[in-house]
PDB file of the backbone (N, CA, C, O) and the ligand in Angstrom, with CONECT records:
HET     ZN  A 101       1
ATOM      1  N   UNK A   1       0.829  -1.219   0.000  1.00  0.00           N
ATOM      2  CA  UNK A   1       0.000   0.000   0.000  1.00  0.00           C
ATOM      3  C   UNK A   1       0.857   1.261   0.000  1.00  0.00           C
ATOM      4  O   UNK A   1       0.634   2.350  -0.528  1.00  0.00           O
ATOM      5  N   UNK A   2       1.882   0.846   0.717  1.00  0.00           N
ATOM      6  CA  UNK A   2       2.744   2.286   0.517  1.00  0.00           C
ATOM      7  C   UNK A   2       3.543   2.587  -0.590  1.00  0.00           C
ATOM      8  O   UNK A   2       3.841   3.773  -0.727  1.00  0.00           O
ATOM      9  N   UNK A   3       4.007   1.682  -1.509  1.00  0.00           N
ATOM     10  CA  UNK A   3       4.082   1.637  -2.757  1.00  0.00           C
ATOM     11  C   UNK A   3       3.458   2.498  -3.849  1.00  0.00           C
ATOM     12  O   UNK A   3       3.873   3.286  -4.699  1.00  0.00           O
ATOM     13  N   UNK A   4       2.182   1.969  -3.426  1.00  0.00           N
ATOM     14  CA  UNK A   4       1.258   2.455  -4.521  1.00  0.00           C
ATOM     15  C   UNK A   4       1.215   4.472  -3.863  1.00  0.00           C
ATOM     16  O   UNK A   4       1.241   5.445  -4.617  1.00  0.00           O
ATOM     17  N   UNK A   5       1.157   4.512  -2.539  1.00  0.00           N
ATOM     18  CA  UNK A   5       1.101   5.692  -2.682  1.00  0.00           C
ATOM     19  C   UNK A   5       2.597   6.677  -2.838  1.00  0.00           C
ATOM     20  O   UNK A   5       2.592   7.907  -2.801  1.00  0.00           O
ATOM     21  N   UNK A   6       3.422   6.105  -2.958  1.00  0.00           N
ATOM     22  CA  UNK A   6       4.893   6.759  -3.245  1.00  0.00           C
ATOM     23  C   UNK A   6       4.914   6.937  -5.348  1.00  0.00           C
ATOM     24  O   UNK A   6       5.291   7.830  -6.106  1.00  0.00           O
ATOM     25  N   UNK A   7       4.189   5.323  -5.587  1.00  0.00           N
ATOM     26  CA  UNK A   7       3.640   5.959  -6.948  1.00  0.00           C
ATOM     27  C   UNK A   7       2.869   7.250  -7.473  1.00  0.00           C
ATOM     28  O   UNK A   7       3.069   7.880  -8.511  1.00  0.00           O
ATOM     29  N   UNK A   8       1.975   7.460  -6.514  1.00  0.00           N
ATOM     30  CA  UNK A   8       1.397   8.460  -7.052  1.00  0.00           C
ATOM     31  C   UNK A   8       1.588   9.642  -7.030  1.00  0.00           C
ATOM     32  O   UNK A   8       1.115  10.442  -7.837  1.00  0.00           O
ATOM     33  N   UNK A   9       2.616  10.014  -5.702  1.00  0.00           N
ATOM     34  CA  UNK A   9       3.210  10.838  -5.432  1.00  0.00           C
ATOM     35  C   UNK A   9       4.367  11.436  -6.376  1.00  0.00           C
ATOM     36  O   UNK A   9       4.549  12.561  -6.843  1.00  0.00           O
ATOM     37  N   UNK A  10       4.927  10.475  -6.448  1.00  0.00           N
ATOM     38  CA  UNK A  10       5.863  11.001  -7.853  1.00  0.00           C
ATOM     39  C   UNK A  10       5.248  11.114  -9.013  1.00  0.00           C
ATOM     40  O   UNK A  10       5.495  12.043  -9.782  1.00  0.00           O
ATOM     41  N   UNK A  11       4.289  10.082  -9.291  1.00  0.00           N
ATOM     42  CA  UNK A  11       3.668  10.730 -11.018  1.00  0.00           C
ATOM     43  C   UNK A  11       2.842  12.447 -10.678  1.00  0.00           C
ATOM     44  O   UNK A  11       3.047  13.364 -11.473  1.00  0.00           O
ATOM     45  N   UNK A  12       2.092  12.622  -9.636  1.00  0.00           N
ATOM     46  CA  UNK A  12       2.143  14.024  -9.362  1.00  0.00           C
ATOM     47  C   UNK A  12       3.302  15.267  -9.743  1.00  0.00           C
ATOM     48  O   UNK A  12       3.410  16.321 -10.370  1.00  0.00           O
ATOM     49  N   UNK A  13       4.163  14.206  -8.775  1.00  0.00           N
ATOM     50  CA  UNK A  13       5.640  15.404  -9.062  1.00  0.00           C
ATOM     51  C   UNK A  13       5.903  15.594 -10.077  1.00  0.00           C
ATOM     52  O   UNK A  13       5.995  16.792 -10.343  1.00  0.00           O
ATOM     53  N   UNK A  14       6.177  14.613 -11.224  1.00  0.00           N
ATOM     54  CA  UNK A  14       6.530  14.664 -12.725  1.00  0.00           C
ATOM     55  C   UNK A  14       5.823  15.688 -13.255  1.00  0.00           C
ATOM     56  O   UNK A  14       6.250  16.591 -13.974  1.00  0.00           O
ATOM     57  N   UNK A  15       4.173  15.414 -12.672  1.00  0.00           N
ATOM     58  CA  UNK A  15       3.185  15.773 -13.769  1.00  0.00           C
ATOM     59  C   UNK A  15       3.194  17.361 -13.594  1.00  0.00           C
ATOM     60  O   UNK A  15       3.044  18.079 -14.583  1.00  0.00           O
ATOM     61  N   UNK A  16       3.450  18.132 -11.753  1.00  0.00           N
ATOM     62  CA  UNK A  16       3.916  18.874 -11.735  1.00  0.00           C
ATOM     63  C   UNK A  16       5.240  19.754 -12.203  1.00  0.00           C
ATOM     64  O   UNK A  16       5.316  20.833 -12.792  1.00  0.00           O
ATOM     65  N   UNK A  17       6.080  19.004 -11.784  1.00  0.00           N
ATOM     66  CA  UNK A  17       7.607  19.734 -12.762  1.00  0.00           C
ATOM     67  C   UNK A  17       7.188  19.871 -14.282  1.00  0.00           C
ATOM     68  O   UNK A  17       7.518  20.913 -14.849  1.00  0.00           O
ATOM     69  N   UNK A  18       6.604  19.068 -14.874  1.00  0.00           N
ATOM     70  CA  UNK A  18       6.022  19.303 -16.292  1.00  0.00           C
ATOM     71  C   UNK A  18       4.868  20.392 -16.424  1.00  0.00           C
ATOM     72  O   UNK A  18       4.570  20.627 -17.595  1.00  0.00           O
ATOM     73  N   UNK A  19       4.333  20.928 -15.698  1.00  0.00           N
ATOM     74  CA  UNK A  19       3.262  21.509 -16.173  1.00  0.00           C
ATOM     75  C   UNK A  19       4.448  23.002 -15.772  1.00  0.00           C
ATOM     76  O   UNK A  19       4.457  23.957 -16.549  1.00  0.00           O
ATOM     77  N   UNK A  20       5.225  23.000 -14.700  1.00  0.00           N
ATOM     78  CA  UNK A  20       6.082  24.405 -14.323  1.00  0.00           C
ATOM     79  C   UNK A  20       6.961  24.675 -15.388  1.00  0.00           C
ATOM     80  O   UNK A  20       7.212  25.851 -15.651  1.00  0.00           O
ATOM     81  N   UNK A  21       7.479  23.738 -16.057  1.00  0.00           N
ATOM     82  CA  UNK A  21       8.550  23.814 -17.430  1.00  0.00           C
ATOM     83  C   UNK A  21       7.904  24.212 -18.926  1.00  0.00           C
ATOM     84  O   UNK A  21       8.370  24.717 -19.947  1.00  0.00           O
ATOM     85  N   UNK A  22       6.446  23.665 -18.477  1.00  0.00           N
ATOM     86  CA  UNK A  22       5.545  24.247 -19.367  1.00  0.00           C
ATOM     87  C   UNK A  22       5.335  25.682 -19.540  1.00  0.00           C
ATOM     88  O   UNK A  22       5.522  26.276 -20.602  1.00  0.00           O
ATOM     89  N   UNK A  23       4.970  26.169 -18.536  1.00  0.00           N
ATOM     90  CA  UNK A  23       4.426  27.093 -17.807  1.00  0.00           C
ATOM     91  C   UNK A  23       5.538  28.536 -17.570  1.00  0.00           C
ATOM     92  O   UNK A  23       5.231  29.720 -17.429  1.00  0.00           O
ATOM     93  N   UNK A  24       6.981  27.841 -17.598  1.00  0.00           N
ATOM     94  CA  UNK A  24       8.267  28.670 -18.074  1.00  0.00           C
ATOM     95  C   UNK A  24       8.678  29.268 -18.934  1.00  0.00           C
ATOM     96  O   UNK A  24       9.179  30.389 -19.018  1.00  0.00           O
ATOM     97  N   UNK A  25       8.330  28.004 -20.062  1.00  0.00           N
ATOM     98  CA  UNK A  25       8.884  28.397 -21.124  1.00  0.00           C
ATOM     99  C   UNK A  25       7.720  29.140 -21.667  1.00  0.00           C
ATOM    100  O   UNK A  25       8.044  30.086 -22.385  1.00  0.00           O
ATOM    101  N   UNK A  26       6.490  28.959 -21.511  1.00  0.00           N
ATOM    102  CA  UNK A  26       5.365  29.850 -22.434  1.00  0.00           C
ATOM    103  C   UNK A  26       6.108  31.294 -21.978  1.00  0.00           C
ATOM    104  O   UNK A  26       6.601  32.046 -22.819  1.00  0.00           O
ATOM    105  N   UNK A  27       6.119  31.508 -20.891  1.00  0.00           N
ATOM    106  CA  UNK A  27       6.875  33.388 -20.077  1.00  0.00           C
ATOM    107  C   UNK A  27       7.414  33.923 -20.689  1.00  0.00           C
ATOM    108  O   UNK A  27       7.146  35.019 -21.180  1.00  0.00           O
ATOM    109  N   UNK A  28       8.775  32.959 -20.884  1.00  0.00           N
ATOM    110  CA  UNK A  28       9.800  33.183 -21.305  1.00  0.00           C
ATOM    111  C   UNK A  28      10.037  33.055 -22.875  1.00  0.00           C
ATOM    112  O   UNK A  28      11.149  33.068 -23.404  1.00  0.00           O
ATOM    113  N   UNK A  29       8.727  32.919 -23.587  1.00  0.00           N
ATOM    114  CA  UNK A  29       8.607  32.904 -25.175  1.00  0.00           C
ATOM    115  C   UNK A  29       7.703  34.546 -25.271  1.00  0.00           C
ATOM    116  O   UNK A  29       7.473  35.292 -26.223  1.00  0.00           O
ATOM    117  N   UNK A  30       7.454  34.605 -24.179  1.00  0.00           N
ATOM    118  CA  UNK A  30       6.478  35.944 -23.861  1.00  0.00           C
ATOM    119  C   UNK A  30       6.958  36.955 -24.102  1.00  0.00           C
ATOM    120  O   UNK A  30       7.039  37.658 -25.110  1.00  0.00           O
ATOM    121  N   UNK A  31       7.498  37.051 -22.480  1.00  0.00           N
ATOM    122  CA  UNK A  31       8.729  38.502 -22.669  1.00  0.00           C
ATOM    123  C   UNK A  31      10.071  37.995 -22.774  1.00  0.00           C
ATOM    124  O   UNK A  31      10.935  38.563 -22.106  1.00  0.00           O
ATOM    125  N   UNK A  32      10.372  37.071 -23.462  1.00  0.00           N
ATOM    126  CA  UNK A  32      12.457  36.720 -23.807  1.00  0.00           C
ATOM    127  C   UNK A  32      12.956  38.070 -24.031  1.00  0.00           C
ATOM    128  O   UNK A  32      12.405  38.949 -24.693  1.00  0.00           O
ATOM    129  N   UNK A  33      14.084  38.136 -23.392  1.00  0.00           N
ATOM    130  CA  UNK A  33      14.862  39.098 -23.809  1.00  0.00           C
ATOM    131  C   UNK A  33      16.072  39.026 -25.232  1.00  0.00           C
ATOM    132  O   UNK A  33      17.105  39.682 -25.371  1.00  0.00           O
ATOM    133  N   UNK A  34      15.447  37.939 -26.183  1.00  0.00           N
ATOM    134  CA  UNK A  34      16.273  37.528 -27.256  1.00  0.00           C
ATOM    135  C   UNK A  34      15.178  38.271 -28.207  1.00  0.00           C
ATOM    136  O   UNK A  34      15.512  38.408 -29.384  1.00  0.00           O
ATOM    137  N   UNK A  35      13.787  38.807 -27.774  1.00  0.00           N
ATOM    138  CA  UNK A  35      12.634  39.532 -28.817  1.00  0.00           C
ATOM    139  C   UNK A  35      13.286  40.811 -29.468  1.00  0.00           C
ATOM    140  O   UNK A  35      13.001  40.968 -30.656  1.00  0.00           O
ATOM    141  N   UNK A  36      14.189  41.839 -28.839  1.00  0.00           N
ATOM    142  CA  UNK A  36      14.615  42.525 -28.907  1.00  0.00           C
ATOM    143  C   UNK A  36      13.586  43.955 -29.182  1.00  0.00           C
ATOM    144  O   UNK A  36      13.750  44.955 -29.881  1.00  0.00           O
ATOM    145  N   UNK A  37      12.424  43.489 -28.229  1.00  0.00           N
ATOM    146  CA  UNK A  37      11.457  44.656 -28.852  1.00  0.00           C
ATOM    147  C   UNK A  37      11.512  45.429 -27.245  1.00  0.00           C
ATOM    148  O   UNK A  37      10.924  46.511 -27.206  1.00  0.00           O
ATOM    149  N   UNK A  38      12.123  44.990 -26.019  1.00  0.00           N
ATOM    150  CA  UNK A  38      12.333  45.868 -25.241  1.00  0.00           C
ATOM    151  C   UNK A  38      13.105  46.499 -25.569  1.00  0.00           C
ATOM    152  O   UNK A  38      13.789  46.143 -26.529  1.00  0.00           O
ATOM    153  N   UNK A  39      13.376  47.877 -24.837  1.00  0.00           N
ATOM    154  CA  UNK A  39      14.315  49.100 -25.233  1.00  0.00           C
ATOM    155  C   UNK A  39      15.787  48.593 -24.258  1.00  0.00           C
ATOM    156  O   UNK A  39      15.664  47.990 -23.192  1.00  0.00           O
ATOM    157  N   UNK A  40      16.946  48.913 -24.771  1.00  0.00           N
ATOM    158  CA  UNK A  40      17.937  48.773 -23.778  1.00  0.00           C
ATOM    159  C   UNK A  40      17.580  50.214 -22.710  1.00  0.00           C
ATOM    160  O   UNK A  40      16.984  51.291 -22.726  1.00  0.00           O
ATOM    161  N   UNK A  41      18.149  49.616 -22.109  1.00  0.00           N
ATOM    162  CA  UNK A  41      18.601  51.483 -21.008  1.00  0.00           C
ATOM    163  C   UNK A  41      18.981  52.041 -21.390  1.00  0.00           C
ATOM    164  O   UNK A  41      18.632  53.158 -21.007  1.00  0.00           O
ATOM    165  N   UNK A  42      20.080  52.047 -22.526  1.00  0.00           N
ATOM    166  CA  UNK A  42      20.978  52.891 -22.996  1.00  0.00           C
ATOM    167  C   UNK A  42      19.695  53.571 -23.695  1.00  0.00           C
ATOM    168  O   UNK A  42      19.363  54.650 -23.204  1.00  0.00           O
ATOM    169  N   UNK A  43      19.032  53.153 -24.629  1.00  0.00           N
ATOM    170  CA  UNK A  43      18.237  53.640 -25.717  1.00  0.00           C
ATOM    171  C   UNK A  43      17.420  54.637 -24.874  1.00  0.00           C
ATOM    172  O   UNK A  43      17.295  55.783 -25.307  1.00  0.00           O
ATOM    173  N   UNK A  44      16.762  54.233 -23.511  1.00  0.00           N
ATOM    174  CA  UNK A  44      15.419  54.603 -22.648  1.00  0.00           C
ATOM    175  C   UNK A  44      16.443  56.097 -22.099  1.00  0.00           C
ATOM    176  O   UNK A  44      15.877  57.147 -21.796  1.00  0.00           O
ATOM    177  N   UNK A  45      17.930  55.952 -22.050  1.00  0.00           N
ATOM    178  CA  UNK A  45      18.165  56.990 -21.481  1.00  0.00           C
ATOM    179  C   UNK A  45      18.422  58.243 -22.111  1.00  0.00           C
ATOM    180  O   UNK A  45      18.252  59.366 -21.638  1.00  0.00           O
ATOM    181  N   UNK A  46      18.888  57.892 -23.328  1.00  0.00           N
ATOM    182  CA  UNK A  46      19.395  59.296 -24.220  1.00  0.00           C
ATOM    183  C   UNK A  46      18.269  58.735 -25.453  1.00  0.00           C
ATOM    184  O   UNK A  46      18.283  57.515 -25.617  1.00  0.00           O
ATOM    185  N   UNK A  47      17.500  59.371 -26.146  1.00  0.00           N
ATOM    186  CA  UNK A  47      16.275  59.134 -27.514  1.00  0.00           C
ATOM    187  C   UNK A  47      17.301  58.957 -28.031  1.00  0.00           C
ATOM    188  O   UNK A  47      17.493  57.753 -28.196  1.00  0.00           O
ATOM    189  N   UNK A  48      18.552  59.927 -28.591  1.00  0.00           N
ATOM    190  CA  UNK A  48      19.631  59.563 -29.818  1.00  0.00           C
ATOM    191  C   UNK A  48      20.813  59.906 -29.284  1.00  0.00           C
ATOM    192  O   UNK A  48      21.268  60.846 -28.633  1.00  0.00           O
ATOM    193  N   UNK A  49      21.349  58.447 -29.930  1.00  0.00           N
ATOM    194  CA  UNK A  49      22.561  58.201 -29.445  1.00  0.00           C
ATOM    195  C   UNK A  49      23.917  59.733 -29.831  1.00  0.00           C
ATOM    196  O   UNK A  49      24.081  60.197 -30.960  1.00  0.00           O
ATOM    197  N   UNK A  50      24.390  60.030 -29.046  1.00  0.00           N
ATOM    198  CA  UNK A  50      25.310  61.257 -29.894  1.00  0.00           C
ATOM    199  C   UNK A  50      27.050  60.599 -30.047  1.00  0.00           C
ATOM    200  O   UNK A  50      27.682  59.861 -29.292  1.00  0.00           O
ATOM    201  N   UNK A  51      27.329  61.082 -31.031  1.00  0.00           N
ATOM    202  CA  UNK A  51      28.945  60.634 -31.075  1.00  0.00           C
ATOM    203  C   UNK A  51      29.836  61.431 -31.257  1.00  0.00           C
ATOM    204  O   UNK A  51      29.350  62.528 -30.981  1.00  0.00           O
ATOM    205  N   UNK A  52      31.018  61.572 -31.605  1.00  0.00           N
ATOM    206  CA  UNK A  52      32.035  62.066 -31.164  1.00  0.00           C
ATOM    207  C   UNK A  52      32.695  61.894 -32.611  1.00  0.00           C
ATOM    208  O   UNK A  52      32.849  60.853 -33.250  1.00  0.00           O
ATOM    209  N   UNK A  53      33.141  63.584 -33.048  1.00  0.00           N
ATOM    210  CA  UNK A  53      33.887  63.549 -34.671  1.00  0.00           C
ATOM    211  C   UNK A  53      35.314  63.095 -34.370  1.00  0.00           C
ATOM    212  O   UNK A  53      36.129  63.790 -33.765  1.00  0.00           O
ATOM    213  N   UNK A  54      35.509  62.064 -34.769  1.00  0.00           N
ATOM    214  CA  UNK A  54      36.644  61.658 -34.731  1.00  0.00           C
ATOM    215  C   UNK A  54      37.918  62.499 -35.318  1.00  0.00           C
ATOM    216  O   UNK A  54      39.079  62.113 -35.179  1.00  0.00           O
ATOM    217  N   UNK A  55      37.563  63.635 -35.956  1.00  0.00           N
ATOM    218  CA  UNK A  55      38.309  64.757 -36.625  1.00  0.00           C
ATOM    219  C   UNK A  55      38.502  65.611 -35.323  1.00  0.00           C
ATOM    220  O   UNK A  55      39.499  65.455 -34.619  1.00  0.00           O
ATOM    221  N   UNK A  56      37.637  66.410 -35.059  1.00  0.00           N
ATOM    222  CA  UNK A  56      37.372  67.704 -34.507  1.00  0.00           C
ATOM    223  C   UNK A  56      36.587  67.588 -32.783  1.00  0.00           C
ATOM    224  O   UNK A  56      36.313  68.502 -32.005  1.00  0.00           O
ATOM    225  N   UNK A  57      36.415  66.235 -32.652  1.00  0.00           N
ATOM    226  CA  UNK A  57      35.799  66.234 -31.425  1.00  0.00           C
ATOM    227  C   UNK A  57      34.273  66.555 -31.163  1.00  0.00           C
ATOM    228  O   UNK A  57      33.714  66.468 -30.069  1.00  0.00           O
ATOM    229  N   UNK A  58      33.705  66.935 -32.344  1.00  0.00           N
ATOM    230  CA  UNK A  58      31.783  67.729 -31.888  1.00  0.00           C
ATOM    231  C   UNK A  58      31.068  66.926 -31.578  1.00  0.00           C
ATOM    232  O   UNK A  58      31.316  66.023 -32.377  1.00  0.00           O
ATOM    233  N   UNK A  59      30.148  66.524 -30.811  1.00  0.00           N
ATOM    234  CA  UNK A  59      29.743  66.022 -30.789  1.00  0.00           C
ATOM    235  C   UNK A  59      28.368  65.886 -31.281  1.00  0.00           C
ATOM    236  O   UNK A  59      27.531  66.658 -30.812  1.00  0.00           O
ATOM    237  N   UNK A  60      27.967  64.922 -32.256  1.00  0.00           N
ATOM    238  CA  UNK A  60      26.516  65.371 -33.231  1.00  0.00           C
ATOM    239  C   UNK A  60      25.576  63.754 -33.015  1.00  0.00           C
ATOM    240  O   UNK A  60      26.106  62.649 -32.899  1.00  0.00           O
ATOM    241  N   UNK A  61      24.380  63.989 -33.012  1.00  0.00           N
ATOM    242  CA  UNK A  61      23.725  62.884 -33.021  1.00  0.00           C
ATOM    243  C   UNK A  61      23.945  62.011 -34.171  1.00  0.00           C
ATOM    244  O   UNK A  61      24.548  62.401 -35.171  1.00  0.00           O
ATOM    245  N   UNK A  62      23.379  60.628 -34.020  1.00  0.00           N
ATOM    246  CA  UNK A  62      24.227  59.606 -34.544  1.00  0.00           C
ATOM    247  C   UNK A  62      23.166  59.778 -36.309  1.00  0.00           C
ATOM    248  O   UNK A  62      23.546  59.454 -37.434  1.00  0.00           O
ATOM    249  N   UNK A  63      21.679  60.458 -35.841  1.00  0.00           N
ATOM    250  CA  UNK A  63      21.458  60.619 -37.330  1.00  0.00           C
ATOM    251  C   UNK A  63      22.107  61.640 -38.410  1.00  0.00           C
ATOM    252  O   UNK A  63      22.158  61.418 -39.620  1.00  0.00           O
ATOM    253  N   UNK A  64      22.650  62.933 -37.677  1.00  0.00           N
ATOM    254  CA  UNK A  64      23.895  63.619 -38.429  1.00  0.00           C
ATOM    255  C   UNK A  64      25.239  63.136 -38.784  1.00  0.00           C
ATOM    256  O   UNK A  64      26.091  63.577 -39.556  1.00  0.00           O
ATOM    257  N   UNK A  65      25.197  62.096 -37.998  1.00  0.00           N
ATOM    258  CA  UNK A  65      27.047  61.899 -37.960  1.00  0.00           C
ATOM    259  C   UNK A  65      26.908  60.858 -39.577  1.00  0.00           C
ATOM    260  O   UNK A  65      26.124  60.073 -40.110  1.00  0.00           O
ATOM    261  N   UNK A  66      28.207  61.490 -39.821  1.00  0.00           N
ATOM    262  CA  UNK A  66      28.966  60.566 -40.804  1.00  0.00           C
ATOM    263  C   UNK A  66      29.818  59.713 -40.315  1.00  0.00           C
ATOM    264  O   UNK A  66      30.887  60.088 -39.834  1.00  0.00           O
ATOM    265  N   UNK A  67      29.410  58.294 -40.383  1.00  0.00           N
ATOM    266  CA  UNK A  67      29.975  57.293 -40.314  1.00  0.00           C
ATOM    267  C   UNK A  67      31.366  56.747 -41.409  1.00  0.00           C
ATOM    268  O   UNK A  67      31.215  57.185 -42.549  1.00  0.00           O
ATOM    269  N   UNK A  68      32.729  55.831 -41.213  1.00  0.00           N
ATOM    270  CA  UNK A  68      32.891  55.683 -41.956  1.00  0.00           C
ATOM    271  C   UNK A  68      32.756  54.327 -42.409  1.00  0.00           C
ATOM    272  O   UNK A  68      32.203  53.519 -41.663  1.00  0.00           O
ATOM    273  N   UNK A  69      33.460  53.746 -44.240  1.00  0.00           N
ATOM    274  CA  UNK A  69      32.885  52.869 -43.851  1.00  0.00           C
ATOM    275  C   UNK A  69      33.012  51.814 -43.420  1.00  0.00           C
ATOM    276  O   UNK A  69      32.510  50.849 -43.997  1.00  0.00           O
ATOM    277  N   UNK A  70      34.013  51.631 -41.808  1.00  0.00           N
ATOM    278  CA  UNK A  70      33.996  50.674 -41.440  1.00  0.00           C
ATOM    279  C   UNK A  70      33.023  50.933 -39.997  1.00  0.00           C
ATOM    280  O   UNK A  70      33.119  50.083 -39.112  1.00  0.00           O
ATOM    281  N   UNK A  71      32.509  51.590 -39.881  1.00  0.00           N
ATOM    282  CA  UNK A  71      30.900  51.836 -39.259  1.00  0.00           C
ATOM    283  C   UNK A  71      31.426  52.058 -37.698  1.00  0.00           C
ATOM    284  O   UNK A  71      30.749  51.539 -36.810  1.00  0.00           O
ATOM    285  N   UNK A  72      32.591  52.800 -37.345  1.00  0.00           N
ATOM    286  CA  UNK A  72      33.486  52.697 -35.909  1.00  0.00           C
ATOM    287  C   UNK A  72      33.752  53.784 -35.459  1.00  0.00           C
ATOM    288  O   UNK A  72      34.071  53.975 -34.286  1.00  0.00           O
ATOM    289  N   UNK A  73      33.629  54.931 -36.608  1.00  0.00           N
ATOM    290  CA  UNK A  73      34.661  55.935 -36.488  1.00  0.00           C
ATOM    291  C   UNK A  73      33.352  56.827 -36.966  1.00  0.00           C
ATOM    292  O   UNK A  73      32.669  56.199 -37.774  1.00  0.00           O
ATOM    293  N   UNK A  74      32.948  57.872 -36.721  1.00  0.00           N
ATOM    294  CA  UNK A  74      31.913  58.940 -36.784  1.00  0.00           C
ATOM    295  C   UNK A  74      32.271  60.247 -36.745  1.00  0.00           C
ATOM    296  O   UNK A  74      32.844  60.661 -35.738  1.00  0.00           O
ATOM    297  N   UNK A  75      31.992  61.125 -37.840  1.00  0.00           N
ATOM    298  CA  UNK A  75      32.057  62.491 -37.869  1.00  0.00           C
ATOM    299  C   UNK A  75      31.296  63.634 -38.375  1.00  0.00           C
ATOM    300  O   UNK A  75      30.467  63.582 -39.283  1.00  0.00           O
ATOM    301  N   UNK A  76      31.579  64.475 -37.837  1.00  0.00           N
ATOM    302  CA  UNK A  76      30.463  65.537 -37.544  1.00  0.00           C
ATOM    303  C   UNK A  76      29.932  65.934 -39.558  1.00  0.00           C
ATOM    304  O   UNK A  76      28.737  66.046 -39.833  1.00  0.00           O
ATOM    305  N   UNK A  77      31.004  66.080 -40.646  1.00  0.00           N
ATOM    306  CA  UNK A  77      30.644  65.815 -41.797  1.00  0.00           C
ATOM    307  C   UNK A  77      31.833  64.932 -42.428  1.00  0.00           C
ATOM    308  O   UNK A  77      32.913  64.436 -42.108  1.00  0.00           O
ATOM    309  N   UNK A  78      30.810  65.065 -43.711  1.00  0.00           N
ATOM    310  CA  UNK A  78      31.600  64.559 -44.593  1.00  0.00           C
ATOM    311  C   UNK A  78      33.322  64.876 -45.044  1.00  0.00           C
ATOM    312  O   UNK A  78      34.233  64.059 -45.178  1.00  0.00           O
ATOM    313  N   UNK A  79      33.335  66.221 -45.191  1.00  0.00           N
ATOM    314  CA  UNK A  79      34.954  66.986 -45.388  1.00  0.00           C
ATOM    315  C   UNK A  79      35.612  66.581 -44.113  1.00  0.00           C
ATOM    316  O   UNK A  79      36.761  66.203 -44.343  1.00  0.00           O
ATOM    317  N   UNK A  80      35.229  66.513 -42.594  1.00  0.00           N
ATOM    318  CA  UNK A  80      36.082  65.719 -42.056  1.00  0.00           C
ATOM    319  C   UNK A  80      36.354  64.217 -41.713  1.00  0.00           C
ATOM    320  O   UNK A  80      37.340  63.950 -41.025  1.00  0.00           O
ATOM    321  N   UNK A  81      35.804  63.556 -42.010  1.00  0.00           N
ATOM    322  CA  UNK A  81      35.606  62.455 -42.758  1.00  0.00           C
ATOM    323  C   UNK A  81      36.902  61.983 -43.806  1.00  0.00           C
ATOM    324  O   UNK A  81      37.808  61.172 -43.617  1.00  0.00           O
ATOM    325  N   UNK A  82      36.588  62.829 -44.954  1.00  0.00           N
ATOM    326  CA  UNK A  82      37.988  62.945 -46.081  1.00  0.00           C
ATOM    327  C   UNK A  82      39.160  63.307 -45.837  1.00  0.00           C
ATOM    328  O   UNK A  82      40.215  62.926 -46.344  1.00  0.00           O
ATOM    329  N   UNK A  83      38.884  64.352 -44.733  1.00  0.00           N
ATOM    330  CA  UNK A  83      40.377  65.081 -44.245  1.00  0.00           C
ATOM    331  C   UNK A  83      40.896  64.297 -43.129  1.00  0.00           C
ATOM    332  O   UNK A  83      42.114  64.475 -43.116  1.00  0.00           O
ATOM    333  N   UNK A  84      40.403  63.198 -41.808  1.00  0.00           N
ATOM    334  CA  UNK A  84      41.034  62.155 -41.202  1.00  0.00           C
ATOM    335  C   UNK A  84      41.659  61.336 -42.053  1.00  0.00           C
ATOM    336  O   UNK A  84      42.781  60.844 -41.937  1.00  0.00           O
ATOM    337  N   UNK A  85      40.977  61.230 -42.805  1.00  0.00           N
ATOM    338  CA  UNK A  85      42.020  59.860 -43.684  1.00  0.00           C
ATOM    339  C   UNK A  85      43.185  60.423 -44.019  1.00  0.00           C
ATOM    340  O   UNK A  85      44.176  59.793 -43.650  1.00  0.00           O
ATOM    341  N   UNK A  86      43.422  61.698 -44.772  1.00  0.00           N
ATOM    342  CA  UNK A  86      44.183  62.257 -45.376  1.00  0.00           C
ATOM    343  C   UNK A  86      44.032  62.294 -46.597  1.00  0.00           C
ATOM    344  O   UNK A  86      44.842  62.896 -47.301  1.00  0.00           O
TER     345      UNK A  86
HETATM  346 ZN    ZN A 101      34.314  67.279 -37.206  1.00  0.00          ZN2+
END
């Protein structure tokens, strides 16, 4: 008799740990942080990112800045841009 109830006890447990792993992963398909539709902090803290002319030092938001093109190096325009390189 005690058998049978140590059986049932564990098919409970199983049936429990299975329904919590269930029940995890739905969450975590929910809000994953691999969705990428939360905002970082960085983003939540400044609206646009600003960067730094790698020429001249100004600092201009990242939709003004001229990038070059190895996408690392950012400047305030284009002529300094041409004139870092040399
Ligand atoms: Zn500049």
């Amino acid at each position: 008799m005690k058998l049978l109830l140590w059986a049932v006890a564990g098919f409970l447990l199983v049936m429990w740990y299975l329904h919590v792993k269930k029940s995890n992963q739905r969450s975590r398909h929910r809000d994953g942080p691999a969705g990428g539709s939360q905002p970082t902090p960085d983003a939540a803290a400044s609206p646009e990112k600003m960067l730094r002319c790698a020429h001249c030092g100004l600092h201009i938001p990242s939709s003004e800045a001229v990038t070059a093109d190895d996408g690392r190096l950012a400047y305030c325009s284009d002529e300094h841009r041409l004139r870092h390189r040399g």
